[in-house]
N, CA, C and O atoms as a GROMACS GRO file, in nm:
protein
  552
    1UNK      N    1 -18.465   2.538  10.869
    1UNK     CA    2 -18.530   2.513  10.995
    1UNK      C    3 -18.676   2.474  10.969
    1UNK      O    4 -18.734   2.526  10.875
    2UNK      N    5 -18.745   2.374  11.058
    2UNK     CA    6 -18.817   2.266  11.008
    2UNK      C    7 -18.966   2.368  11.113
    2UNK      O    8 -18.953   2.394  11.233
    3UNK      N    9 -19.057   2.398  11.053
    3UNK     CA   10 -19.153   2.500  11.182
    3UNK      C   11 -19.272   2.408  11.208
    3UNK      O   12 -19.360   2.368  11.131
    4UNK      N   13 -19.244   2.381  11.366
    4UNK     CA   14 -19.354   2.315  11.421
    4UNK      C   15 -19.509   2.321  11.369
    4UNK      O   16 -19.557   2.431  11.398
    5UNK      N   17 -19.572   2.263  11.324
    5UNK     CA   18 -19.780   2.268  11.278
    5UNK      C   19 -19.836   2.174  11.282
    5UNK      O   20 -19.811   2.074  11.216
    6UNK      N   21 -19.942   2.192  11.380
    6UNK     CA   22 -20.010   2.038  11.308
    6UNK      C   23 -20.028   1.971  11.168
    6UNK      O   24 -20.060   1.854  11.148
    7UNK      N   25 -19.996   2.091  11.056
    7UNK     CA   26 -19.994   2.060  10.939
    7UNK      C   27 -19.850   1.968  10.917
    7UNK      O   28 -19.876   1.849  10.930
    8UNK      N   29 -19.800   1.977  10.906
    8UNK     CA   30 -19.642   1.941  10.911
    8UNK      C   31 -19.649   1.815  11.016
    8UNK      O   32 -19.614   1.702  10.981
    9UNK      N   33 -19.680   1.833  11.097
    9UNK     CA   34 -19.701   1.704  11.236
    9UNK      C   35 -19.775   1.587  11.155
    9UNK      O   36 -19.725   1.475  11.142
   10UNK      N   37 -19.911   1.628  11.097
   10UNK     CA   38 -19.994   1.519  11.002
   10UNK      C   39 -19.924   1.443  10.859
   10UNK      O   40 -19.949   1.330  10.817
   11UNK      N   41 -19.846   1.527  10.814
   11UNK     CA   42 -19.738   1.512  10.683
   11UNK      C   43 -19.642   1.386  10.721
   11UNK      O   44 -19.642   1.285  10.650
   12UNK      N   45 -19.542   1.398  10.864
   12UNK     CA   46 -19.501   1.310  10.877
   12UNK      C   47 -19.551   1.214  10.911
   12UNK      O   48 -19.521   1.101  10.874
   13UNK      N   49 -19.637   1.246  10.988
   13UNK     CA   50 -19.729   1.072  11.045
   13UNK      C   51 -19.749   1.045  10.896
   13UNK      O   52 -19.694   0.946  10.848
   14UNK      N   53 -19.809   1.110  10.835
   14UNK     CA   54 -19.854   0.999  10.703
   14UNK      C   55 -19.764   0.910  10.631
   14UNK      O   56 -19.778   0.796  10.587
   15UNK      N   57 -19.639   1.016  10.630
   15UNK     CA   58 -19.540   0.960  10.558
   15UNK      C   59 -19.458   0.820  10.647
   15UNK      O   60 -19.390   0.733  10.592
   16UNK      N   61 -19.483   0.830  10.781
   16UNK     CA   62 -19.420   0.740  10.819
   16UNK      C   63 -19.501   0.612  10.787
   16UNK      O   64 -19.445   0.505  10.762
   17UNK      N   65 -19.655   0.628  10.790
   17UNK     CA   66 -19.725   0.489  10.760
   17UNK      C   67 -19.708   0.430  10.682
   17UNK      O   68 -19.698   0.308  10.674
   18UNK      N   69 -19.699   0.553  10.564
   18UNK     CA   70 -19.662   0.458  10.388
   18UNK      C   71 -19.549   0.414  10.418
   18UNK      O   72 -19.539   0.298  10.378
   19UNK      N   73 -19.426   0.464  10.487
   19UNK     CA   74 -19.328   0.355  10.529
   19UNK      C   75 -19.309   0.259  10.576
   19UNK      O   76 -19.217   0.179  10.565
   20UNK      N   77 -19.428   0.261  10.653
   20UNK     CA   78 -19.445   0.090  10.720
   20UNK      C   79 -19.419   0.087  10.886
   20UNK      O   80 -19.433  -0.012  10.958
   21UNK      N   81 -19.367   0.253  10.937
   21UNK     CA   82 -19.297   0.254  11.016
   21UNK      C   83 -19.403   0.186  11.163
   21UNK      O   84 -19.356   0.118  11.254
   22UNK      N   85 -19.524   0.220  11.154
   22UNK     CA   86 -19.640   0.174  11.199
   22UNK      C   87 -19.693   0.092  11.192
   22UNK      O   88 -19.702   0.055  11.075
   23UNK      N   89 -19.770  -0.004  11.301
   23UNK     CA   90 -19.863  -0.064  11.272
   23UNK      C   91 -19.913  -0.063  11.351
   23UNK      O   92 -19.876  -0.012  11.456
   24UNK      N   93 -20.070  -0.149  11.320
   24UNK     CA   94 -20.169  -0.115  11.452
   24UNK      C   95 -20.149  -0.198  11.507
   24UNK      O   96 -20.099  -0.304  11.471
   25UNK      N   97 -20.203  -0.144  11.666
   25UNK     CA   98 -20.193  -0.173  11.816
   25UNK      C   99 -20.319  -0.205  11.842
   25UNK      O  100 -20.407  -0.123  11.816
   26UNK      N  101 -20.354  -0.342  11.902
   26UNK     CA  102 -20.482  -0.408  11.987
   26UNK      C  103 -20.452  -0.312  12.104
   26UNK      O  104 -20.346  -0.310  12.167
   27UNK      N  105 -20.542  -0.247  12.122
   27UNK     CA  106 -20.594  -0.156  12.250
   27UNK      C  107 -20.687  -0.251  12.371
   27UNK      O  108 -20.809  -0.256  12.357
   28UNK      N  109 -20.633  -0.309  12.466
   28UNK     CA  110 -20.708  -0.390  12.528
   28UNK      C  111 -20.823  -0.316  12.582
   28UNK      O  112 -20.819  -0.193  12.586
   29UNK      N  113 -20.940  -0.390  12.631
   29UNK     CA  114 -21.074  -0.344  12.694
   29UNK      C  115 -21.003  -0.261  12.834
   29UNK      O  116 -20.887  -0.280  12.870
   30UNK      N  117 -21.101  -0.164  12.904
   30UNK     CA  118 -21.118  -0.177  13.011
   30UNK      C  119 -21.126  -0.274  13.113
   30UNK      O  120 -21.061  -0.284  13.218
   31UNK      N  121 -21.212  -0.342  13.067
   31UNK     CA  122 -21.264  -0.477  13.185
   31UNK      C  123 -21.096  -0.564  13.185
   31UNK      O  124 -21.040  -0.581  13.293
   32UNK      N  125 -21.024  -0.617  13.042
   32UNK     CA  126 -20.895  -0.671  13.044
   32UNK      C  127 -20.843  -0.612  13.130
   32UNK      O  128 -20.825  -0.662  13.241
   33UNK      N  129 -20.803  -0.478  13.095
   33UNK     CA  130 -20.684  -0.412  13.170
   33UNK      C  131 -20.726  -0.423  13.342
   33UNK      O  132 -20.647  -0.453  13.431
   34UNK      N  133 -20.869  -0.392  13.359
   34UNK     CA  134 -20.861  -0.406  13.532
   34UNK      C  135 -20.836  -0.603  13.600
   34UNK      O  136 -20.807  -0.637  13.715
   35UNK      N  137 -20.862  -0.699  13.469
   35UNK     CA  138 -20.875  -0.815  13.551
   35UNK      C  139 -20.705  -0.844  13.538
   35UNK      O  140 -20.661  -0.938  13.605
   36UNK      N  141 -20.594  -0.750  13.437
   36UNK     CA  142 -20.490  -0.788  13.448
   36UNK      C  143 -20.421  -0.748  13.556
   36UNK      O  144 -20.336  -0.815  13.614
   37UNK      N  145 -20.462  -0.617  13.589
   37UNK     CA  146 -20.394  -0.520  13.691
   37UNK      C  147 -20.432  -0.637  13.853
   37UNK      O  148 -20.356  -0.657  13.948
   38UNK      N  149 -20.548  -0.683  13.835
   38UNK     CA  150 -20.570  -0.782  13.958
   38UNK      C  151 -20.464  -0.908  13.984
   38UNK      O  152 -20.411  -0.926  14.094
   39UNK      N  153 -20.441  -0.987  13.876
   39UNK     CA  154 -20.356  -1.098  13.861
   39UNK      C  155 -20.232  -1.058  13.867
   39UNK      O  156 -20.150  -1.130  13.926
   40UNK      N  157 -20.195  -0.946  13.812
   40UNK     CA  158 -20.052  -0.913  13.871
   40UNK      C  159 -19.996  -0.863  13.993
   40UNK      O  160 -19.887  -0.879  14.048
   41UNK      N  161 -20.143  -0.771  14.028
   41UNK     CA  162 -20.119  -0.747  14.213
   41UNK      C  163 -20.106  -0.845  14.270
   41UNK      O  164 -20.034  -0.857  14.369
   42UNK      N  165 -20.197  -0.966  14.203
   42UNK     CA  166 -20.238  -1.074  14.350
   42UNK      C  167 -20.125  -1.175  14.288
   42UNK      O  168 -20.133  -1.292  14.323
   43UNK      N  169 -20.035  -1.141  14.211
   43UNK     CA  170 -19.901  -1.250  14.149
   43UNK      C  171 -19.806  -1.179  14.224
   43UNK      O  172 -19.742  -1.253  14.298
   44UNK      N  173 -19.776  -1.057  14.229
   44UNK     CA  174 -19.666  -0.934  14.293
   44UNK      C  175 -19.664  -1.022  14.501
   44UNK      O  176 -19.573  -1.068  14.569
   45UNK      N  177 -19.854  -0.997  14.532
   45UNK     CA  178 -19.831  -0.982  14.650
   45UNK      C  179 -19.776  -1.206  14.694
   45UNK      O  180 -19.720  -1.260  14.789
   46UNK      N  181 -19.819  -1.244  14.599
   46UNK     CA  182 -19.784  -1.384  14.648
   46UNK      C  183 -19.616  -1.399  14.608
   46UNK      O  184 -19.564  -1.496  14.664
   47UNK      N  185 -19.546  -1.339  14.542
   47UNK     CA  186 -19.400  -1.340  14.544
   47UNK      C  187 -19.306  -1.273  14.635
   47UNK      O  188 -19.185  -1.293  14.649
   48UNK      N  189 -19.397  -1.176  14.706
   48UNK     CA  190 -19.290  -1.084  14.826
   48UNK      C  191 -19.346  -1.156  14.905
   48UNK      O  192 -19.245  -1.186  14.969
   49UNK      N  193 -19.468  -1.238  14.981
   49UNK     CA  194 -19.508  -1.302  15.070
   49UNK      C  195 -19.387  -1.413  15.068
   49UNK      O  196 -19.329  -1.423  15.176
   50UNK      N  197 -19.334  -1.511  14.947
   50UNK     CA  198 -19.217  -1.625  14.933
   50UNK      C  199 -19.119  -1.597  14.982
   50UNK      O  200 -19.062  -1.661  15.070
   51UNK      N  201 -19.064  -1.449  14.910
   51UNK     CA  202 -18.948  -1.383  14.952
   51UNK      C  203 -18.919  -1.302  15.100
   51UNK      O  204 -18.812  -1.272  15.152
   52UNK      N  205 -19.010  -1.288  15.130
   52UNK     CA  206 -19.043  -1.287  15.292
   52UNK      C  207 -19.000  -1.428  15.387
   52UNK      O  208 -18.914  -1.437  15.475
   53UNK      N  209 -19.084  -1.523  15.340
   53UNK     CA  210 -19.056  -1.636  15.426
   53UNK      C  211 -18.916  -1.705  15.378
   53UNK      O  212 -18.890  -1.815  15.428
   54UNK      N  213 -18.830  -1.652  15.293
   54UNK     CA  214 -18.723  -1.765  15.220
   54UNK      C  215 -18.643  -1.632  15.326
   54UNK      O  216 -18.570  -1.661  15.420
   55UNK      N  217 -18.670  -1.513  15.292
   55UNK     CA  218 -18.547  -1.440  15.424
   55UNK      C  219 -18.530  -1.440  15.519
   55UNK      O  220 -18.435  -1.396  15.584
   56UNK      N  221 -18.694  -1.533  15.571
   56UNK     CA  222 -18.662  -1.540  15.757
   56UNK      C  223 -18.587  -1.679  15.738
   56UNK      O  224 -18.465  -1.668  15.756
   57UNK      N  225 -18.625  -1.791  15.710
   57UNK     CA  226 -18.538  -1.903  15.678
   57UNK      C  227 -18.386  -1.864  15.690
   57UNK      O  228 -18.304  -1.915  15.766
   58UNK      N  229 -18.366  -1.772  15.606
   58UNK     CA  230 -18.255  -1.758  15.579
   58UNK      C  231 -18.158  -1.685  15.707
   58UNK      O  232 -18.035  -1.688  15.718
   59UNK      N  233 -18.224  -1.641  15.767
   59UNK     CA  234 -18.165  -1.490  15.873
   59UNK      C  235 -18.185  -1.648  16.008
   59UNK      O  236 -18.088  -1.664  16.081
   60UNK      N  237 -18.264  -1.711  16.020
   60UNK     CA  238 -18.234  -1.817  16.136
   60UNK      C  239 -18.116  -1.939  16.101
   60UNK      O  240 -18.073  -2.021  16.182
   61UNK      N  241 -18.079  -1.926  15.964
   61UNK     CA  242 -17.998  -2.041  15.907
   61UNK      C  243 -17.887  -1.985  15.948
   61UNK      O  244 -17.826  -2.056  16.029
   62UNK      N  245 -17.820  -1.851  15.914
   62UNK     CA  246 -17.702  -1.823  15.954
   62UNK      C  247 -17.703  -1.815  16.116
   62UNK      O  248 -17.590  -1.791  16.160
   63UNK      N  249 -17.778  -1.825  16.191
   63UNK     CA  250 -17.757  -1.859  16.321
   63UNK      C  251 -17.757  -2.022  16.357
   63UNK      O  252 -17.747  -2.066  16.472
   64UNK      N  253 -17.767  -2.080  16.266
   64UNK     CA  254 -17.759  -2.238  16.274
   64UNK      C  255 -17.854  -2.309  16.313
   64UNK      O  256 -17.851  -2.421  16.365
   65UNK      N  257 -17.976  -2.214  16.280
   65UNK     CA  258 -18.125  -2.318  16.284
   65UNK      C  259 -18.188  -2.321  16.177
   65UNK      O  260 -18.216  -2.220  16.112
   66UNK      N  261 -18.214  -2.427  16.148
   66UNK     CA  262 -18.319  -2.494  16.065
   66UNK      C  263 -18.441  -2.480  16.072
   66UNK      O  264 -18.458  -2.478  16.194
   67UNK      N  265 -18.589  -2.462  16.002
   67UNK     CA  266 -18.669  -2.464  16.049
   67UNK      C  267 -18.710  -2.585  15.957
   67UNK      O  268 -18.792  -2.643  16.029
   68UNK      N  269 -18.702  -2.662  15.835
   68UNK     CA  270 -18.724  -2.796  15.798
   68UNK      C  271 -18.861  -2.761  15.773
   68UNK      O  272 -18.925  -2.661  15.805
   69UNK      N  273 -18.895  -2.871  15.704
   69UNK     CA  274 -19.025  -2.848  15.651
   69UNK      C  275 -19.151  -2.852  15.767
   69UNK      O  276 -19.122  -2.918  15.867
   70UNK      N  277 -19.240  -2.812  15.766
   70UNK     CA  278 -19.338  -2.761  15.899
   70UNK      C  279 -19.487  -2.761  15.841
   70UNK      O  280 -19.474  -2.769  15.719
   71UNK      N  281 -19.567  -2.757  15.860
   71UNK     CA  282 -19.680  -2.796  15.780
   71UNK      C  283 -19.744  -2.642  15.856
   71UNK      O  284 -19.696  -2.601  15.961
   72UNK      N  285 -19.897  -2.542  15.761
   72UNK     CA  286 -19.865  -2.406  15.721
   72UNK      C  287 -19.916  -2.372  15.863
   72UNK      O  288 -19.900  -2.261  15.913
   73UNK      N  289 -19.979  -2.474  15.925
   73UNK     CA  290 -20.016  -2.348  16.076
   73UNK      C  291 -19.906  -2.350  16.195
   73UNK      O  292 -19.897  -2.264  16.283
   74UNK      N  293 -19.825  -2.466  16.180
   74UNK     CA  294 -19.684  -2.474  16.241
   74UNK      C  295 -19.558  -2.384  16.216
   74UNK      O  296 -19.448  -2.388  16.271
   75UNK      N  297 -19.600  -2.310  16.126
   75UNK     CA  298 -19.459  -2.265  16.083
   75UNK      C  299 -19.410  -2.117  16.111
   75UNK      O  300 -19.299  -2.073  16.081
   76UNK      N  301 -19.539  -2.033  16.190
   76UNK     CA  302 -19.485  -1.939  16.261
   76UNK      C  303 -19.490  -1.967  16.363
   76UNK      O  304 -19.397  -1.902  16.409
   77UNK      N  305 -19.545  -2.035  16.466
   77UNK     CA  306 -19.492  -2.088  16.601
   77UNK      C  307 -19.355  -2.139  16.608
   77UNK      O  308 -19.283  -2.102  16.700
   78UNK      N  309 -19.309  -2.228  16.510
   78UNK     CA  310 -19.170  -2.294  16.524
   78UNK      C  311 -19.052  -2.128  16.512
   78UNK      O  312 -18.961  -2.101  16.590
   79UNK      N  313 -19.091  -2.052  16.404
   79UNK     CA  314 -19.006  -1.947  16.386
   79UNK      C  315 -18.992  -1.862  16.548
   79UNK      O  316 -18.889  -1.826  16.606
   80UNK      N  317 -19.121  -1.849  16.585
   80UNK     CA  318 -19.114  -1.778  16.734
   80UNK      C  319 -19.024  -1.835  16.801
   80UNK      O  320 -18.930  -1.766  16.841
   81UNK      N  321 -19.031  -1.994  16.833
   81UNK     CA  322 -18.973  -2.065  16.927
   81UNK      C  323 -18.829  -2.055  16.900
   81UNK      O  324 -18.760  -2.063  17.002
   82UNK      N  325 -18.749  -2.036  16.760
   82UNK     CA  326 -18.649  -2.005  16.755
   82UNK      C  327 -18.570  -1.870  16.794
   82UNK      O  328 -18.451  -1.860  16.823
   83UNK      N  329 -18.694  -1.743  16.785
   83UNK     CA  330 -18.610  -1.639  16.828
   83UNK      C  331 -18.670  -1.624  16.960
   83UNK      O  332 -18.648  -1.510  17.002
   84UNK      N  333 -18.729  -1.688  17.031
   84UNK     CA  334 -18.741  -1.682  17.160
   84UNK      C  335 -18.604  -1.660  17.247
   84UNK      O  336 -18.511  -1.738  17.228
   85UNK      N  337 -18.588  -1.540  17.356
   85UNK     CA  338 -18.512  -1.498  17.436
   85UNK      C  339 -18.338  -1.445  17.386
   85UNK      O  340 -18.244  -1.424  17.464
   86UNK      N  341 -18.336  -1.432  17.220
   86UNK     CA  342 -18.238  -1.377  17.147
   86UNK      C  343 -18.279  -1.220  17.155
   86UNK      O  344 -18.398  -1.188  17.153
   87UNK      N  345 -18.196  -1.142  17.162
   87UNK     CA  346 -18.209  -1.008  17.182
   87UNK      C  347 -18.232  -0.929  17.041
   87UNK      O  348 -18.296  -0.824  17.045
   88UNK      N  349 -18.193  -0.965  16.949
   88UNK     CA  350 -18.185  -0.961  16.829
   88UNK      C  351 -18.291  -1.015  16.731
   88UNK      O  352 -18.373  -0.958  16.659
   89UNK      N  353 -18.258  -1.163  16.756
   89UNK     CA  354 -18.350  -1.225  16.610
   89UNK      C  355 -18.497  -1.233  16.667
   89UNK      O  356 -18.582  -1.245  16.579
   90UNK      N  357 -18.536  -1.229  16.777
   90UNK     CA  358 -18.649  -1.193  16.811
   90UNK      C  359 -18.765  -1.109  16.783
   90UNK      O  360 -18.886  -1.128  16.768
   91UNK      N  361 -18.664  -0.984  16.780
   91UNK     CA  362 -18.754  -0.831  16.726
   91UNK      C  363 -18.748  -0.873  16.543
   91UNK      O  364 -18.843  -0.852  16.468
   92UNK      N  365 -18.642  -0.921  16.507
   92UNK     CA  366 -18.646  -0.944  16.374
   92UNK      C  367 -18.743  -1.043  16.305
   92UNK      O  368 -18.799  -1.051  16.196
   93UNK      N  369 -18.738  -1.103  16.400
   93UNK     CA  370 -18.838  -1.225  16.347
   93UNK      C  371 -18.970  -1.217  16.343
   93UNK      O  372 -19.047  -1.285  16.274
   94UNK      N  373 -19.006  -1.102  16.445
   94UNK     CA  374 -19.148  -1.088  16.452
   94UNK      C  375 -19.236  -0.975  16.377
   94UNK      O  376 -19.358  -0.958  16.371
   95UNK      N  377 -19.078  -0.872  16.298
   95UNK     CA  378 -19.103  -0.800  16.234
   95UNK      C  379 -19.163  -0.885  16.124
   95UNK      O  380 -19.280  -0.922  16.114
   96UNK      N  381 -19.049  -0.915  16.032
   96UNK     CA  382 -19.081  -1.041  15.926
   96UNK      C  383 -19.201  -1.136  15.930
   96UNK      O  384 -19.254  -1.170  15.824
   97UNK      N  385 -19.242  -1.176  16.033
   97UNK     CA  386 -19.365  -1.260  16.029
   97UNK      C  387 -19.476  -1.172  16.051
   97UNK      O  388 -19.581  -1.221  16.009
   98UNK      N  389 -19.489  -1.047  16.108
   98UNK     CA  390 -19.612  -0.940  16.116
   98UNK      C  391 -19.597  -0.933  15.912
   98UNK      O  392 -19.690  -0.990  15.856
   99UNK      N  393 -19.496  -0.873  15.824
   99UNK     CA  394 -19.514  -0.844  15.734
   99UNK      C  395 -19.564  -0.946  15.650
   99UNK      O  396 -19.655  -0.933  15.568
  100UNK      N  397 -19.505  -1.039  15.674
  100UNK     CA  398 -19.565  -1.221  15.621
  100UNK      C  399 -19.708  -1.222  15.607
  100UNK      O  400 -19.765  -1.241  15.499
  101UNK      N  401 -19.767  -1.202  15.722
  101UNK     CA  402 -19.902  -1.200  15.738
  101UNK      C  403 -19.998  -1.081  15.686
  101UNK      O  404 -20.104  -1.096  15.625
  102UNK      N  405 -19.943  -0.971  15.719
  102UNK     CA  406 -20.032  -0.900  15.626
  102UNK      C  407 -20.002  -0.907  15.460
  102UNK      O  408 -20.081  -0.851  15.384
  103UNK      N  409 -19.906  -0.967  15.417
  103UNK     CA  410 -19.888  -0.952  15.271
  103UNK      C  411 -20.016  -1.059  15.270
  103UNK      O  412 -20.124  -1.022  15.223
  104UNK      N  413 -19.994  -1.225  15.337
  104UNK     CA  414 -20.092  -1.312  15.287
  104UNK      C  415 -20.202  -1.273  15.353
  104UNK      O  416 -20.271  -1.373  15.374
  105UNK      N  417 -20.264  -1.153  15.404
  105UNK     CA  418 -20.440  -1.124  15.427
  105UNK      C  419 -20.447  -0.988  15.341
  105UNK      O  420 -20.545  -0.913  15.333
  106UNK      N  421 -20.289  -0.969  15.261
  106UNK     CA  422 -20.401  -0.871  15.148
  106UNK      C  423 -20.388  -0.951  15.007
  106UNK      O  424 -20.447  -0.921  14.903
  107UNK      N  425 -20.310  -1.045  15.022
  107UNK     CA  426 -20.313  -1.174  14.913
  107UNK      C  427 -20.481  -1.214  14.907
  107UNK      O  428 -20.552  -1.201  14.807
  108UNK      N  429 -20.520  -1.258  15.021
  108UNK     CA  430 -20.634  -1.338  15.046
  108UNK      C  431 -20.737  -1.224  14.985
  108UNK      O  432 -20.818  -1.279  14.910
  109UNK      N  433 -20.752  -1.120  14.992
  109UNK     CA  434 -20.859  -1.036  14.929
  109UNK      C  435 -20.828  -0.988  14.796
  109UNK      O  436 -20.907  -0.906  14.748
  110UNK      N  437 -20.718  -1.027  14.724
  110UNK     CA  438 -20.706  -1.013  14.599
  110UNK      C  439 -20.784  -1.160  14.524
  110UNK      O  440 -20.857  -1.167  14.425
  111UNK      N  441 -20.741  -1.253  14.602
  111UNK     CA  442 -20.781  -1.388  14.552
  111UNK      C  443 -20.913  -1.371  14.548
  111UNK      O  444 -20.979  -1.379  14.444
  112UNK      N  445 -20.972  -1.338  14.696
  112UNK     CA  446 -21.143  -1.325  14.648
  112UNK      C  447 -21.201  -1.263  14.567
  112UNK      O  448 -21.316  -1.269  14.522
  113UNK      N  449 -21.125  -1.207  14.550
  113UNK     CA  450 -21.215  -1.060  14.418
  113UNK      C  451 -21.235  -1.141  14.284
  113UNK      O  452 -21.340  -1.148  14.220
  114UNK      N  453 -21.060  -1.230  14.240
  114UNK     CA  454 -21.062  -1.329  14.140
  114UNK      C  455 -21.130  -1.386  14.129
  114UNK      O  456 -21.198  -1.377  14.027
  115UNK      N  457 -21.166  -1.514  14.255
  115UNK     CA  458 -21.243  -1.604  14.263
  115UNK      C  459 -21.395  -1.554  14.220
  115UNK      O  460 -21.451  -1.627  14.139
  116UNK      N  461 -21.459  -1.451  14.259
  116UNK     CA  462 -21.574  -1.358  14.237
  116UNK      C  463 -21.563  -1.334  14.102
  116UNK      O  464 -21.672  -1.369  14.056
  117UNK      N  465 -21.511  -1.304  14.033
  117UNK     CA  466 -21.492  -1.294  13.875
  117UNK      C  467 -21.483  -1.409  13.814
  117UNK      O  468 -21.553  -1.430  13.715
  118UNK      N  469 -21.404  -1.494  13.857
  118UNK     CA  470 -21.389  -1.623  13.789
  118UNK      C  471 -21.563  -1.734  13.798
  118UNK      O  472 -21.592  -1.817  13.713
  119UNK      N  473 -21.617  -1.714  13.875
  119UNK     CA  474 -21.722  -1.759  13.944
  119UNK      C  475 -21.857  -1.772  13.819
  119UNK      O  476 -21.921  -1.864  13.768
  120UNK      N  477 -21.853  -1.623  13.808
  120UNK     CA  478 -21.943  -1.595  13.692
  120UNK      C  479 -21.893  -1.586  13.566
  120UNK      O  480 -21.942  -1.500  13.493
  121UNK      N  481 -21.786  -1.672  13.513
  121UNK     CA  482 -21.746  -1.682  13.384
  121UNK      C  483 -21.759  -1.849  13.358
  121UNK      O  484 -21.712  -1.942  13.423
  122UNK      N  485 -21.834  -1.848  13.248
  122UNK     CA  486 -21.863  -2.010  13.209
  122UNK      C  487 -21.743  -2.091  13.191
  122UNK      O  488 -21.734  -2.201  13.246
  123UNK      N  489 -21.600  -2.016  13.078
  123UNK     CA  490 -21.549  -2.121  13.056
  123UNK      C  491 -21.443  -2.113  13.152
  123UNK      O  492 -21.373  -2.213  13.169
  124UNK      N  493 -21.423  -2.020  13.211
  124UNK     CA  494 -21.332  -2.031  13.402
  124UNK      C  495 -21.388  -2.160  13.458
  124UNK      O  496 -21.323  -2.258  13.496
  125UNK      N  497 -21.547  -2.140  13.456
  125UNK     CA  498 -21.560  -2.291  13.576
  125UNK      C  499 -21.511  -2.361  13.512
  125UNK      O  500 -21.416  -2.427  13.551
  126UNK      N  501 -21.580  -2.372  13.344
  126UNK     CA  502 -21.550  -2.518  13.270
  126UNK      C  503 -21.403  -2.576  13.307
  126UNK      O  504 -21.378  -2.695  13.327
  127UNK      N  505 -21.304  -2.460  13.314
  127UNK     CA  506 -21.125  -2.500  13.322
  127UNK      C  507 -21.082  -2.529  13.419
  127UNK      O  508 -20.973  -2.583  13.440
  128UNK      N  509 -21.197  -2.481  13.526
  128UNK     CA  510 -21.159  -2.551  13.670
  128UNK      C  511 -21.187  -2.658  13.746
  128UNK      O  512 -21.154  -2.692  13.859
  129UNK      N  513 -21.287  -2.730  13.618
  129UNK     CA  514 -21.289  -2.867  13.663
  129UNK      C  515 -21.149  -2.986  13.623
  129UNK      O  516 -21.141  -3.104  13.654
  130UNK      N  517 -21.066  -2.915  13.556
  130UNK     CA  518 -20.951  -2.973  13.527
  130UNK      C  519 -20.903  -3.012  13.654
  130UNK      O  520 -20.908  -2.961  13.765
  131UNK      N  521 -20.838  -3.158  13.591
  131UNK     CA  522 -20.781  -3.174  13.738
  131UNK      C  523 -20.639  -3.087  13.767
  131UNK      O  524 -20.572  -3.041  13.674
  132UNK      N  525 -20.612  -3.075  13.875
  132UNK     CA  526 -20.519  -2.939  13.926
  132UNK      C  527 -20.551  -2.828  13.910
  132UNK      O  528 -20.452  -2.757  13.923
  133UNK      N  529 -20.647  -2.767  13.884
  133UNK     CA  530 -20.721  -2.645  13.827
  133UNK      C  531 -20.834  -2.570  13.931
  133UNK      O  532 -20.950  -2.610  13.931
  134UNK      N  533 -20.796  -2.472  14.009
  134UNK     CA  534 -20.903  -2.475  14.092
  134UNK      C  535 -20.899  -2.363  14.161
  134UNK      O  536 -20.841  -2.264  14.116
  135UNK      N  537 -20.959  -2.364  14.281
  135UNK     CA  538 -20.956  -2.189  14.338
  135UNK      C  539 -20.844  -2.243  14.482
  135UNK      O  540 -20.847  -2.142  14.550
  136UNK      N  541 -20.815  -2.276  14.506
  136UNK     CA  542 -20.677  -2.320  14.600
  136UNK      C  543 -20.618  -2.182  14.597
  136UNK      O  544 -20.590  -2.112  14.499
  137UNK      N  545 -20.605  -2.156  14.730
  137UNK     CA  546 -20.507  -2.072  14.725
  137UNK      C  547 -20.384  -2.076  14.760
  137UNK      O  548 -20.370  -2.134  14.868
  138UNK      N  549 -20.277  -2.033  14.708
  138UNK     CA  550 -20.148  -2.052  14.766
  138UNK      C  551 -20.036  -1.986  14.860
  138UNK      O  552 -19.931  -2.046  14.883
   0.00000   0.00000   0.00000
């Protein structure tokens, strides 16, 4: 029987290194880890905002409406006008488009925070003079 020690605990770590079993790990910064944790919130909240609007699409399609392409300040009025006076897709629809909207106004304050970081980094601007490259939001 093998008795727990930090002595014994240090023995194997060592022995596992000379094995190779290890190697070192890049420990990212602070500052990394918070500007990653940002880009993935504000990547997270712009993919349930898609998947939001592809399910209302979808929940008026099996009732046999279309909403077709709509340009972005048209396209919750047209959704209203479809569940207008349905007993059903009505309350549904307006659920879905309340959540729509707050996903894209807590989208919009993730973006600014980026944009605010990106702002004061030299070679961010430099990359955003690329063409297609820019603070657009989506």
């Amino acid at each position: 029987m093998t008795v727990k020690t930090d002595r014994n605990d240090a023995r194997g770590m060592a022995q596992l290194v000379r094995l190779g079993w290890f190697r070192p790990v890049h420990v990212k910064t602070l500052p990394a880890q918070e500007i990653r944790a940002l880009l993935t919130g504000r990547n997270l909240l712009l993919d349930k905002r898609r998947d939001v609007e592809l399910a209302i699409r979808g929940r008026l399609r099996s009732f046999g409406l279309k909403v077709g392409q709509l340009s972005k300040g048209r396209n919750e009025a047209r959704i209203r006008e479809f569940g207008d006076g349905h007993p059903v897709l009505e309350p549904v629809a307006a659920a879905m488009l309340q959540a729509r909207a707050s996903l894209r106004g807590e989208y919009g304050k993730l973006h600014r925070m980026l944009l605010h970081i990106v702002r004061d980094d030299a070679v961010c601007r430099r990359l955003m003079t690329a063409p297609g490259v820019g603070e657009a939001a989506t």
